[in-house]
Every structure is written in C-alpha cells, then in structure tokens.
C-alpha positions as CSV (number, residue, x, y, z in Angstrom):
1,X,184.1,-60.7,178.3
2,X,183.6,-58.9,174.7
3,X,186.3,-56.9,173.4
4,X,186.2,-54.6,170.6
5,X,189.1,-55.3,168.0
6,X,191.7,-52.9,166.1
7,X,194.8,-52.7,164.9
8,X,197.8,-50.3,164.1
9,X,199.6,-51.3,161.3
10,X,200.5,-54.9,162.5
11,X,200.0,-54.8,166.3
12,X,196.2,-55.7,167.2
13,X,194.7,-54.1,170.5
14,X,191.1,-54.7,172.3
15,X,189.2,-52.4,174.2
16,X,186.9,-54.2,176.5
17,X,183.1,-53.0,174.9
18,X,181.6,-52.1,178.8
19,X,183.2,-48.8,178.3
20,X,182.5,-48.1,174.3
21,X,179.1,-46.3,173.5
22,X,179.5,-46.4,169.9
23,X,181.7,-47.1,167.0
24,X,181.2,-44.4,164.3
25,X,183.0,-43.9,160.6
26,X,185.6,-40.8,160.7
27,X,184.5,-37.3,160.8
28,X,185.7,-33.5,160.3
29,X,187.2,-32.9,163.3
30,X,187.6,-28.8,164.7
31,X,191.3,-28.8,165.8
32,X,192.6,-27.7,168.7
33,X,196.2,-25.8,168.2
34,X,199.2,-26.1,170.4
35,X,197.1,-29.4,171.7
36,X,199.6,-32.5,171.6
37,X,200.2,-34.3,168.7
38,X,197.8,-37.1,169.7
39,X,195.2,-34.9,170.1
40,X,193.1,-34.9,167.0
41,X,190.3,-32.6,167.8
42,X,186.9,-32.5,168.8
43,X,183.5,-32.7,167.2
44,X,180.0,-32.3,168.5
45,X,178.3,-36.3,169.2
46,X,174.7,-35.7,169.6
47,X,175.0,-32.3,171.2
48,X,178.2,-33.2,173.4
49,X,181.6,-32.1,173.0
50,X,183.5,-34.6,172.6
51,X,187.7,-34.8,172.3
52,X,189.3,-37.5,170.2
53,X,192.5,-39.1,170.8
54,X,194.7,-40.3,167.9
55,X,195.8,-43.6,169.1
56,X,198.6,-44.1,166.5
57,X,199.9,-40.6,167.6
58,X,199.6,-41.0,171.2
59,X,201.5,-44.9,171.4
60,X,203.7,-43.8,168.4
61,X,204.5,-40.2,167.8
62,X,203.4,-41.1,164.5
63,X,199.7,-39.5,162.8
64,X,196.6,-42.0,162.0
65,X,196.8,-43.6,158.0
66,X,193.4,-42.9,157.5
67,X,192.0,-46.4,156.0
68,X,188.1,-47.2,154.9
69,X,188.1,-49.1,158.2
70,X,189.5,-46.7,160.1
71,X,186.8,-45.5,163.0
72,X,186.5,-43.1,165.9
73,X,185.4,-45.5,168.9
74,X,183.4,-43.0,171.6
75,X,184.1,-44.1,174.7
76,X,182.7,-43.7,178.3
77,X,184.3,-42.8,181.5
78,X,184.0,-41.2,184.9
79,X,185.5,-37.6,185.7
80,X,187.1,-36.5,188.4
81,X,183.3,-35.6,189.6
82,X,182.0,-39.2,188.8
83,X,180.0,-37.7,185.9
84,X,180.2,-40.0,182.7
85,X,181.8,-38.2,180.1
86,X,182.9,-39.2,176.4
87,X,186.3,-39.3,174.4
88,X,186.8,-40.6,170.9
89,X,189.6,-42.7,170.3
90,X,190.7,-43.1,166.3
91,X,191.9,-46.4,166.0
92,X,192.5,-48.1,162.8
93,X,190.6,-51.1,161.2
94,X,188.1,-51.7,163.6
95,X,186.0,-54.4,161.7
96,X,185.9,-57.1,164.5
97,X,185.0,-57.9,168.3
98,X,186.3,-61.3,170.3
99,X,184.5,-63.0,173.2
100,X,187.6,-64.4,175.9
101,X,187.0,-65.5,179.6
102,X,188.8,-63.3,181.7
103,X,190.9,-66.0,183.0
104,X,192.2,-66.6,179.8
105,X,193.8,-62.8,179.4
106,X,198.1,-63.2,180.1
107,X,200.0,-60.4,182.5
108,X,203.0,-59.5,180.5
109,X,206.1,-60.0,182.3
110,X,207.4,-56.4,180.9
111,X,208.5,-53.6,183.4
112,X,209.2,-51.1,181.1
113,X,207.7,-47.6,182.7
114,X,207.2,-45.9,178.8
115,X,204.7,-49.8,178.2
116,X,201.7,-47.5,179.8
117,X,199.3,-49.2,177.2
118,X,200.0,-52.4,177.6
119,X,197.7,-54.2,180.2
120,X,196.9,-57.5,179.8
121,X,197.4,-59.5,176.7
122,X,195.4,-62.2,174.8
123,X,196.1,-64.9,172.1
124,X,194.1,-65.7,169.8
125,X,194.3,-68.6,167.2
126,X,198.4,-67.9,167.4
127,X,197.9,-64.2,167.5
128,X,199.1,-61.8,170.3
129,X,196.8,-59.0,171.1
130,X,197.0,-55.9,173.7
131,X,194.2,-55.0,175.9
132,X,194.2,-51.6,176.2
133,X,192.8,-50.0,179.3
134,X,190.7,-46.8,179.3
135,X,192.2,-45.3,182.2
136,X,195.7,-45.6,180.5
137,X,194.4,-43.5,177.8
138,X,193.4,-40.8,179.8
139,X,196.1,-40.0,181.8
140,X,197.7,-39.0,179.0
141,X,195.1,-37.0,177.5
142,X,193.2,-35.8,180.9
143,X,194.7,-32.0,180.6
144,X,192.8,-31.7,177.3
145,X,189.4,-33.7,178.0
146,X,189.6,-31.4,181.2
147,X,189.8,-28.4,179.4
148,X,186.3,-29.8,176.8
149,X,184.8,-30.7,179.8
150,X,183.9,-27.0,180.6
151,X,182.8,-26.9,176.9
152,X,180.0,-29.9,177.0
C-alpha cells in the first residue's frame, strides 16, 4: 500500500494515497472566525469549496510553521449522503511517499482515549511513523466541513 509522508516537527505521519486527490503548495486561505483553532480556512479548488484543517493545530493546540515544504494535501471522503466531498489538510514537509505491505503496519498497544490520531504505526529503516486515518480527522472537524458543505 502507498502512503503519502509528512512530518510535524520530529514526529512523521502517512496518509494512505487512496483517499488524497492532490498535493498542492500553500495558498491564501479566506478564514472562518470563531471556527476552532485547527481550522484554517477555506479556499475555492477548481470551483469547490473546500475546508482545510491545520494538522499541527488540531493534534497539538499549536499553529502550522509554515516551511517551503509545507503543503495543503486535498483529500477525499464520503458525507453523511455518500457524496465524495474534499478537505485540505496542511501538513508540514511533505516531500516523500513509502510503499509497505499492509501486514507489515504494527497496532499500538496505547489505550489512551485523547491518541484519536494514532492508528496503525510503521517502521521504517529504524524510524517510527503514524498512520493517520481520514475518518479520525473528520470527526473532529465534521461540524465545520458540514457547515462548507452547503457552500460547494
């Protein structure tokens, strides 16, 4: 399975690439005030509306360091109507992707109820990194890509 690669600060994370549509260098986005913290806006991708979740923000209270890497990663997924919509996720230095066999990702042993993000977990040459599952992502956000839905 191919995963898409990124980092924040010195934790590395994959998204597997069946749900990513594109990977496209940062852009103005139009805020959306009194939105959470991790949620950095929206911008218009190819005539849709799409929202755009800080991923630094959301798994660390923390904002995005904007780097020359740094990307917004649109991603696809299935509404509540099983329409495919979009979301952007800003993730930082995205420069790589990894081939692994699905039998080679690791269950953590962690039953820690605020670990939402963490699903499944791969090494690589000595290196530890997350997987990070789509659905995890938007239950956090859903009240706002719920509220752009009626907008694309």
């Amino acid at each position: 399975m191919l995963f898409l690669l990124f980092q924040i600060e010195e934790n590395r994370y994959a998204l597997e690439t069946t749900h990513v549509v594109e990977v496209i260098p940062m852009v103005v986005l139009k805020k959306v005030y009194n939105a959470p913290s991790y949620m950095a806006g929206f911008f218009n991708y190819r005539g849709l509306i799409v929202p755009v979740v800080d991923f630094s923000s959301l798994i660390k209270q923390e904002s995005k360091h904007i780097y020359l890497t740094t990307r917004i990663i649109i991603l696809k997924y299935y509404n509540q109507d099983n329409m495919i919509r979009c979301l952007g996720l800003i993730a930082e230095k995205v420069t790589e992707t990894i081939n692994k066999p699905i039998s080679e990702l690791i269950e953590p042993d962690i039953n820690y109820t605020k670990s939402t993000y963490i699903s499944k977990i791969m090494i690589n040459q000595n290196e530890i990194i997350q997987c990070i599952e789509i659905e995890d992502i938007l239950k956090d956000s859903e009240p706002f890509t719920l509220l752009m839905e009626g907008a694309s």
